[in-house]
C-alpha positions in Angstrom: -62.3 -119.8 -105.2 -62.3 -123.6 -105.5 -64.3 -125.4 -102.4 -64.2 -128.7 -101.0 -67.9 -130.6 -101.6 -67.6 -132.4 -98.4 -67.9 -129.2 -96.4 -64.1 -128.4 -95.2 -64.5 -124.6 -97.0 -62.2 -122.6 -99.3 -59.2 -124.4 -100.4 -55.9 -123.3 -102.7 -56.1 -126.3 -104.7 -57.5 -128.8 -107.1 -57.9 -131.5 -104.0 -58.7 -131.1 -100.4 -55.8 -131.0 -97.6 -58.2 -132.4 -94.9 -60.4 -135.4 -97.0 -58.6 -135.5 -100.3 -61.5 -134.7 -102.6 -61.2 -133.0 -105.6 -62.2 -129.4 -105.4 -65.4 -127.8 -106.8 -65.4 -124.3 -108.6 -68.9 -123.2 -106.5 -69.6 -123.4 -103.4 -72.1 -126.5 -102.4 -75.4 -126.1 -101.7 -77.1 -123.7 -99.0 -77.9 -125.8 -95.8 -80.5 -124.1 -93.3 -79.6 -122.7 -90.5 -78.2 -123.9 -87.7 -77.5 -126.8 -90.2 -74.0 -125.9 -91.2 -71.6 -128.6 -91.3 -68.6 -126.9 -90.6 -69.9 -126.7 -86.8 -71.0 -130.5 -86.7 -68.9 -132.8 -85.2 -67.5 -135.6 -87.3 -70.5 -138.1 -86.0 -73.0 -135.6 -87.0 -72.3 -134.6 -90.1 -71.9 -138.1 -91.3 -75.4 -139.1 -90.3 -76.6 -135.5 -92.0 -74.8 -136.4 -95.6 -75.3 -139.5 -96.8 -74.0 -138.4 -99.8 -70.5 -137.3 -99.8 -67.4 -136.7 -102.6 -64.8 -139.5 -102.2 -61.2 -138.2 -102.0 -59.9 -138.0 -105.9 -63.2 -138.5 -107.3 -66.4 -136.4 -108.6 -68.7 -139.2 -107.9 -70.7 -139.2 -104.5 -69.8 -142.1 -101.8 -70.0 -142.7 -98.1 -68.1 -140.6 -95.3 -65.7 -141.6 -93.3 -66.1 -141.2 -89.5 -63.4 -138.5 -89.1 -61.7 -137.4 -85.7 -59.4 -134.1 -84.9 -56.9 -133.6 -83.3 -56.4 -131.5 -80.2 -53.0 -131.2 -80.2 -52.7 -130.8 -84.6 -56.3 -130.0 -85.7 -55.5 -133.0 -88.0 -58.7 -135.3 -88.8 -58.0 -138.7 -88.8 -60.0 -142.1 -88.8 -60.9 -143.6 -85.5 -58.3 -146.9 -86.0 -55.4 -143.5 -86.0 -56.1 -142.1 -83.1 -55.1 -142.8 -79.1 -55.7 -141.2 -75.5 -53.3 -140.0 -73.3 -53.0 -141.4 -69.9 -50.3 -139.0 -69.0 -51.1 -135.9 -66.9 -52.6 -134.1 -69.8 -55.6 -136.6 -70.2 -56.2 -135.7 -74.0 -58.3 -138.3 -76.2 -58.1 -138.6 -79.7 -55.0 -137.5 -80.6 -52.4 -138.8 -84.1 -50.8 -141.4 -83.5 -48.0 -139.9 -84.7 -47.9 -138.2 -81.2 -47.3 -141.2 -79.6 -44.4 -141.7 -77.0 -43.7 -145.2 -77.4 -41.2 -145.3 -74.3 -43.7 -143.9 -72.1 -46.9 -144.7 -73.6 -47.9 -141.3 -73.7 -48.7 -138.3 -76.0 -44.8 -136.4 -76.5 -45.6 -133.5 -74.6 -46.3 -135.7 -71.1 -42.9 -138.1 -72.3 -41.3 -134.7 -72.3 -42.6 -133.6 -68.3 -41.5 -137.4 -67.6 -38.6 -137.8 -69.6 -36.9 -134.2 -67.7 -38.3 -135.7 -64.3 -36.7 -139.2 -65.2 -33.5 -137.3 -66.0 -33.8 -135.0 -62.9 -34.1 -137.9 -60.6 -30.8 -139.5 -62.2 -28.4 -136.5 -61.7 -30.1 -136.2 -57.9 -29.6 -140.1 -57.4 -25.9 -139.2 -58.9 -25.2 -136.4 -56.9 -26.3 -139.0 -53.5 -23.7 -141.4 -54.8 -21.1 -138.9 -54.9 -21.9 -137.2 -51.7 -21.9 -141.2 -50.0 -18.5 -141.9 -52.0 -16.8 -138.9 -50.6 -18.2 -139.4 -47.1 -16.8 -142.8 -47.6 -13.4 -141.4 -47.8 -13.4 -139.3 -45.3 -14.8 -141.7 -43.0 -11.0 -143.8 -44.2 -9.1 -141.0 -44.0 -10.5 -140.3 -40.4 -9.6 -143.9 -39.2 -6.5 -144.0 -40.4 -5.7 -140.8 -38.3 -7.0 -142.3 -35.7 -4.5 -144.9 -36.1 -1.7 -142.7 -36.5 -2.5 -140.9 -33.4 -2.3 -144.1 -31.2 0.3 -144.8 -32.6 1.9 -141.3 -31.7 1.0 -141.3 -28.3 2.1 -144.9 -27.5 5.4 -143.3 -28.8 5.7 -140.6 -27.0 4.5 -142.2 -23.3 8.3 -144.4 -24.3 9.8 -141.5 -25.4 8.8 -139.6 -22.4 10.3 -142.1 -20.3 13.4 -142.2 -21.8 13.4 -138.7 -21.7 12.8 -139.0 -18.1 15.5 -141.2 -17.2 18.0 -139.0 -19.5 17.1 -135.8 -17.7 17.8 -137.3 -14.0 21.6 -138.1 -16.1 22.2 -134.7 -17.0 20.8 -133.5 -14.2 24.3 -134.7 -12.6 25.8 -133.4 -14.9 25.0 -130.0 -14.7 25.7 -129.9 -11.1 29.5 -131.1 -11.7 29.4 -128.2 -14.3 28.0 -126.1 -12.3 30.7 -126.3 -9.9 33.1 -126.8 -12.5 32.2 -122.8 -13.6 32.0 -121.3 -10.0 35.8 -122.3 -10.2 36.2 -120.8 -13.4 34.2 -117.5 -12.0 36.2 -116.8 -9.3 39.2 -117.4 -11.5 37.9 -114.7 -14.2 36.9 -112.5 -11.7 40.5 -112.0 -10.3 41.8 -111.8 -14.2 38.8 -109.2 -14.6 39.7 -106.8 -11.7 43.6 -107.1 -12.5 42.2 -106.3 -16.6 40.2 -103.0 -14.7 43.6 -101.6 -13.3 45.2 -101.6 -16.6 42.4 -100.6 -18.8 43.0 -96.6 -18.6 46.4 -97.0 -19.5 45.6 -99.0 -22.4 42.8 -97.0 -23.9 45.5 -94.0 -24.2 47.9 -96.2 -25.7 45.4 -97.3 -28.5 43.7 -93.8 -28.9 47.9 -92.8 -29.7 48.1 -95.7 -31.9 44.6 -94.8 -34.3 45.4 -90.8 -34.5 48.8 -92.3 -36.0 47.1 -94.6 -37.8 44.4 -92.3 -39.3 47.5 -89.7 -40.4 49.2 -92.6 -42.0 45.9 -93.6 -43.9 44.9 -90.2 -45.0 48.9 -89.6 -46.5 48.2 -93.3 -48.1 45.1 -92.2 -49.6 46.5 -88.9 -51.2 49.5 -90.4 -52.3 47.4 -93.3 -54.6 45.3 -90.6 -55.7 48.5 -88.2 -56.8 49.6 -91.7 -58.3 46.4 -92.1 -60.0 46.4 -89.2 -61.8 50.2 -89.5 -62.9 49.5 -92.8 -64.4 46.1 -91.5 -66.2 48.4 -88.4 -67.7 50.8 -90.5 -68.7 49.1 -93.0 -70.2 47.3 -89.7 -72.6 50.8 -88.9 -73.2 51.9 -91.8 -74.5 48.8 -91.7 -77.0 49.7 -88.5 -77.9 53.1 -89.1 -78.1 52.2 -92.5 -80.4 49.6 -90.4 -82.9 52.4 -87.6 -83.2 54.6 -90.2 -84.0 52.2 -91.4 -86.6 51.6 -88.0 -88.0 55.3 -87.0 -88.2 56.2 -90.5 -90.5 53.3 -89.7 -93.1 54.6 -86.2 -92.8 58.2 -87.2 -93.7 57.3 -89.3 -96.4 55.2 -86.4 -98.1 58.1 -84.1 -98.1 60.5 -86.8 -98.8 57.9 -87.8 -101.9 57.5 -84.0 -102.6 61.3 -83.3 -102.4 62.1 -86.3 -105.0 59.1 -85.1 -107.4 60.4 -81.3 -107.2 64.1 -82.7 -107.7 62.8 -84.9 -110.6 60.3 -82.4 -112.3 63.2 -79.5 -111.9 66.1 -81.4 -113.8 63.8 -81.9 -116.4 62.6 -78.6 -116.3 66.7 -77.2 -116.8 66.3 -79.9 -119.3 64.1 -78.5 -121.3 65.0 -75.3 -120.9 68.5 -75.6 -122.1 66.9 -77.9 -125.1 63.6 -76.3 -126.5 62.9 -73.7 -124.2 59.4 -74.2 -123.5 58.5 -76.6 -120.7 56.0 -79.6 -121.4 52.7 -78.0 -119.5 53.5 -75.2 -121.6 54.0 -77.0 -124.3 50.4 -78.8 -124.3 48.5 -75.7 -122.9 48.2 -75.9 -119.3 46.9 -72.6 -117.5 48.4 -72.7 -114.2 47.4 -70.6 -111.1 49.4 -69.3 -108.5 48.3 -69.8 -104.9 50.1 -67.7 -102.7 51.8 -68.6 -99.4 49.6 -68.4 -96.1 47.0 -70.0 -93.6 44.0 -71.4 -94.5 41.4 -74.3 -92.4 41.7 -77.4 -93.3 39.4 -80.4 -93.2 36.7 -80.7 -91.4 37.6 -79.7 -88.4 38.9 -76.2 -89.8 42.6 -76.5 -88.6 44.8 -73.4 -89.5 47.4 -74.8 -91.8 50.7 -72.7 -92.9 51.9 -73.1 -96.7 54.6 -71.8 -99.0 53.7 -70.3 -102.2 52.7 -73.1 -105.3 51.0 -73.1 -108.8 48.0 -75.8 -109.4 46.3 -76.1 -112.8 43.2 -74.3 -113.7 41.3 -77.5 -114.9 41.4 -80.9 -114.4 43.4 -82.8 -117.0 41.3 -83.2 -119.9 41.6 -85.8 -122.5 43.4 -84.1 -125.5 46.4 -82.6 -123.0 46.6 -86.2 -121.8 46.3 -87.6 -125.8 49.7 -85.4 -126.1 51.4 -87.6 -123.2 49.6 -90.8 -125.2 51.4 -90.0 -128.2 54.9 -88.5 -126.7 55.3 -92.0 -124.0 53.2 -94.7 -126.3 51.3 -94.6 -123.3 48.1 -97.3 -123.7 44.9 -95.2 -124.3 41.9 -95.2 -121.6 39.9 -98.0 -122.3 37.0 -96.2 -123.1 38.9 -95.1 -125.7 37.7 -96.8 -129.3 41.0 -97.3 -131.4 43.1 -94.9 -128.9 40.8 -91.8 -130.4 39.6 -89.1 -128.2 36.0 -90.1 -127.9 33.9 -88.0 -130.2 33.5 -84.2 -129.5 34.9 -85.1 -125.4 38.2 -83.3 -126.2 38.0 -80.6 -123.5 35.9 -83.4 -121.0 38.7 -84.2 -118.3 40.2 -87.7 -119.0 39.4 -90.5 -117.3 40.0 -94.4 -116.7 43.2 -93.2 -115.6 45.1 -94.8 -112.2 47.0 -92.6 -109.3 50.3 -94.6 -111.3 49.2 -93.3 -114.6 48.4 -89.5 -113.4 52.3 -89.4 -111.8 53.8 -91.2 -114.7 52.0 -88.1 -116.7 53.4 -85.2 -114.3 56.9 -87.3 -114.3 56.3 -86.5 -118.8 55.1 -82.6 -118.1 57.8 -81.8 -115.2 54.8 -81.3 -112.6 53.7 -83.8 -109.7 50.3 -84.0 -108.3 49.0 -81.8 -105.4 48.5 -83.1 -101.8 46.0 -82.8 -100.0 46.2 -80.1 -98.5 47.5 -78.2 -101.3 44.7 -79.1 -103.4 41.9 -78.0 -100.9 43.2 -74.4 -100.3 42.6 -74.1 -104.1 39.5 -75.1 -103.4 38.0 -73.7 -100.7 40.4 -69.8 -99.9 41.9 -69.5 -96.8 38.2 -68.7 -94.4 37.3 -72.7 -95.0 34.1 -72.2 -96.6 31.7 -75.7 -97.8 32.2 -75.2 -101.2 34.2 -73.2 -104.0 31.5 -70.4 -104.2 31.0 -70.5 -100.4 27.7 -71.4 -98.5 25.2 -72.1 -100.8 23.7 -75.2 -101.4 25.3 -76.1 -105.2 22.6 -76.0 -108.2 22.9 -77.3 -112.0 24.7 -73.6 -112.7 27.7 -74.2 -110.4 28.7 -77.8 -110.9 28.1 -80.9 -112.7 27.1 -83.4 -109.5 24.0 -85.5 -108.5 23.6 -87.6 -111.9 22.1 -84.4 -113.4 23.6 -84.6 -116.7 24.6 -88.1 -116.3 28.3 -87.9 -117.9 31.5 -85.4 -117.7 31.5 -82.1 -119.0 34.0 -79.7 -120.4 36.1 -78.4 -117.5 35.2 -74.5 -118.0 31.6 -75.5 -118.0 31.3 -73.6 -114.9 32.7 -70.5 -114.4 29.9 -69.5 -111.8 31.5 -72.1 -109.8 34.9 -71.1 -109.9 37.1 -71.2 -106.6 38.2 -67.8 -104.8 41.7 -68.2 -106.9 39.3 -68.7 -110.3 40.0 -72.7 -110.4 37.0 -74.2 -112.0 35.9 -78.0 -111.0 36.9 -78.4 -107.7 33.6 -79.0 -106.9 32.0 -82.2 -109.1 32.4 -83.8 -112.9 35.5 -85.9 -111.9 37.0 -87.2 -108.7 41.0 -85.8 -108.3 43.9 -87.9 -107.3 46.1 -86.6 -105.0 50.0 -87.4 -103.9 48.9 -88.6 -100.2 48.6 -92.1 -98.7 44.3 -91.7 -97.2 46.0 -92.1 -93.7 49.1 -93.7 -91.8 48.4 -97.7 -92.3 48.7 -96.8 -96.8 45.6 -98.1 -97.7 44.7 -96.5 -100.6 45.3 -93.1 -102.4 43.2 -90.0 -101.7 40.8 -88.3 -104.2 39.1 -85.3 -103.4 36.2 -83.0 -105.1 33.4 -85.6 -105.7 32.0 -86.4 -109.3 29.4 -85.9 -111.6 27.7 -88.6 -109.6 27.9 -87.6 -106.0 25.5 -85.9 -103.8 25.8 -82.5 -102.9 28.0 -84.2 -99.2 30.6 -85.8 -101.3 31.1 -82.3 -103.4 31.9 -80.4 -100.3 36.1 -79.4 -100.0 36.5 -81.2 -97.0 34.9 -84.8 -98.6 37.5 -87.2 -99.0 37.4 -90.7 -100.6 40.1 -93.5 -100.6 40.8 -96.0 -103.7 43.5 -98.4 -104.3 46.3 -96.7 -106.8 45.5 -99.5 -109.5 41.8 -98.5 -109.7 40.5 -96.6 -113.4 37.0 -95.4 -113.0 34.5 -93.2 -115.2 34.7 -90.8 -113.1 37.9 -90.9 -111.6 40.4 -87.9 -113.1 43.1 -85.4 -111.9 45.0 -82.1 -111.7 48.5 -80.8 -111.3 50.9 -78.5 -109.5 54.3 -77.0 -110.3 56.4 -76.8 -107.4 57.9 -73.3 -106.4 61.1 -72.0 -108.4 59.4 -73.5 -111.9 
């Protein structure tokens, strides 16, 4: 370990942190003991080695008179060092613990500087305190002030007061007699009152049991009133939506009537001409629903009607190709070239509008269902969700939800079939049907739901209203032949 020749002990590097000199590799030489100059004060051990190592050197020169520190342990010469006169009293200490403002080592400039600081905030706080007393002292005279000035007022007003109570003082007196008068006047009227107070107590106990009869016979007679006008004014809504009911009702049969008149002189027509009717002609399976009951809608209403045949299937596209070809009807315009689209022959048509679907029955001597017509094919006559009945529908009874993502051929799904054997009622295409969606003609019904719908819109109750000009991809319909075909 390197050591300092000039008696400071071990050091870390090649020059000493205390006198500068450069560092030896052995220790210096043995002194005797009791001789050891690292317990010598600074005097001591300059006047013991006269030979010393300056600082950067190897060469032997004279010591310096070093001092510590008390406060650092620093050694400095004698010219860097001062004494405290502060409180602490220490002597030789670095100058670079001077407190030049207070001429003192830092630690006492500290103990005065906090007392210095102490004595300002106290010598604040008095100046504060005097201010505020100050004020108060103002605040008091000018109280003082006002209070002199109150009571010089109110000896004047007390005075005046004085001389305005000996005033009314006469004046009460003239009062005073003036209601003695008026006493002895009221008395007489009172006494005269007395007499013919019994007699008028029965009079007005006559006059309120009258009275309270008359209310109560009031008071009924609103309430019968009440009620009358509340019932009538239910009537007249009934009366109103009856009224509504019984026009769209009219213009069904009045629609129906002209469609069975229509489809039946063409029907005679054809009869007497090639004896086969159109729907006949093109291969239309028709199935006969028999007269009866059945709930309708979603509220399950028992609904009465005659006897009526409604195709098997929806139209599909090669029965409506016949009409195409027979009417130079313009082709769906899905249609490339007016051609059946590839392999979709038995698919249901569609791109077809409610005008276009009449305009076909008008052709084939058949007229679309109604709506209520169509759901008793649908759904029997004990108002069940769906064609099968309860269940939930699946991939095996009906083409719905997006499964296969386009139409399919109508007797796809016989497991699906209605409790009369129609097949389709339930999904692939929506269904037009003959009715206005309610009384203000909005827009056509369809009914059945689509390839697309949820299992909600494939329910027979679902309805959905579209304007009679609308084509869709998934827009289709059936037929019915009125009775007598």
């Amino acid at each position: 370990m390197p050591h300092c020749p000039n008696g400071h002990g071990d050091k870390g590097s090649a020059f000493c942190d205390e006198c500068g000199a450069a560092t030896v590799a052995q220790p210096p030489t043995a002194h005797p003991p009791g001789d050891s100059v690292r317990v010598r004060s600074p005097q001591a051990s300059a006047a013991a080695n006269t030979s010393i190592y300056l600082p950067g050197s190897h060469a032997p020169g004279s010591l310096p008179v070093l001092i510590r520190c008390p406060r650092c342990g620093r050694r400095n010469r004698e010219e860097e060092v001062f004494d405290c006169q502060g409180e602490c009293g220490r002597e030789h200490l670095c100058l670079r613990h001077f407190d030049e403002e207070y001429d003192v080592c830092l630690d006492c400039a500290r103990s005065l500087r906090q007392e210095d600081e102490k004595r300002i905030a106290a010598d604040k706080a008095t100046r504060r305190e005097l201010a505020e007393w100050r004020q108060r002292a103002e605040k008091a005279e000018g109280e003082v002030a006002a209070l002199t000035q109150r009571s010089q007022r109110s000896e004047s007003e007390r005075q005046q007061i004085a001389a305005a109570t000996d005033t009314e003082r006469s004046d009460w007196q003239a009062q005073k007699k003036s209601l003695n008068e008026q006493v002895t006047h009221w008395k007489g009227r009172a006494e005269k009152a007395e007499s013919e107070l019994p007699g008028l107590r029965r009079q007005m106990e006559s006059e309120q049991s009258s009275r309270a009869g008359a209310e109560n016979a009031r008071v009924k007679t609103q309430r019968e009133a009440d009620a009358l006008a509340a019932q009538l004014a239910d009537w007249k809504k009934r009366a109103e939506s009856a009224e509504g009911q019984l026009t769209a009702i009219r213009r069904q049969e009045e629609e129906a009537r002209r469609q069975t008149a229509e489809a039946e002189a063409r029907h005679k027509a054809e009869a007497g001409g090639k004896g086969k009717p159109i729907w006949n002609q093109i291969g239309l399976d028709l199935i006969s629903i028999p007269a009866g009951s059945f709930l309708y809608g979603e509220n399950k209403t028992s609904v009465h009607l005659s006897a009526y045949s409604i195709s098997k299937t929806p139209i599909t596209n090669a029965q409506y190709k016949a009409f195409m070809d027979a009417t130079k009807t313009k082709a769906p315009q899905h249609w490339d070239g007016g051609r059946i689209p590839a392999g979709k022959e038995q698919h249901p048509v569609v791109y077809v509008s409610w005008a276009e679907a009449v305009a076909f029955c008008d052709w084939a001597g058949l007229r679309l269902p109604n709506e209520q017509e169509w759901e008793k094919a649908a759904r029997g006559t004990d108002g069940r969700s769906y064609p099968w009945g309860e269940q939930a529908p699946d991939g095996s009874r009906c083409n719905f939800n997006n499964s296969v993502g386009n139409t399919t051929p109508v007797d796809s799904f016989v497991s699906g079939a209605s409790p009369y054997g129609l097949l389709d009622m339930a999904g692939n295409v929506w269904e037009w049907c003959a009715d206005w969606y309610d009384s203000n003609q909005q827009g056509r019904v369809l009914r059945g739901g689509s390839f697309f719908n949820d299992a909600s819109n494939v329910r027979c109750a679902s309805r959905l209203r579209n304007g009679p000009d609308l084509r869709s991809y998934n827009f289709g319909f059936r037929v019915v032949l009125p009775p007598g075909f």
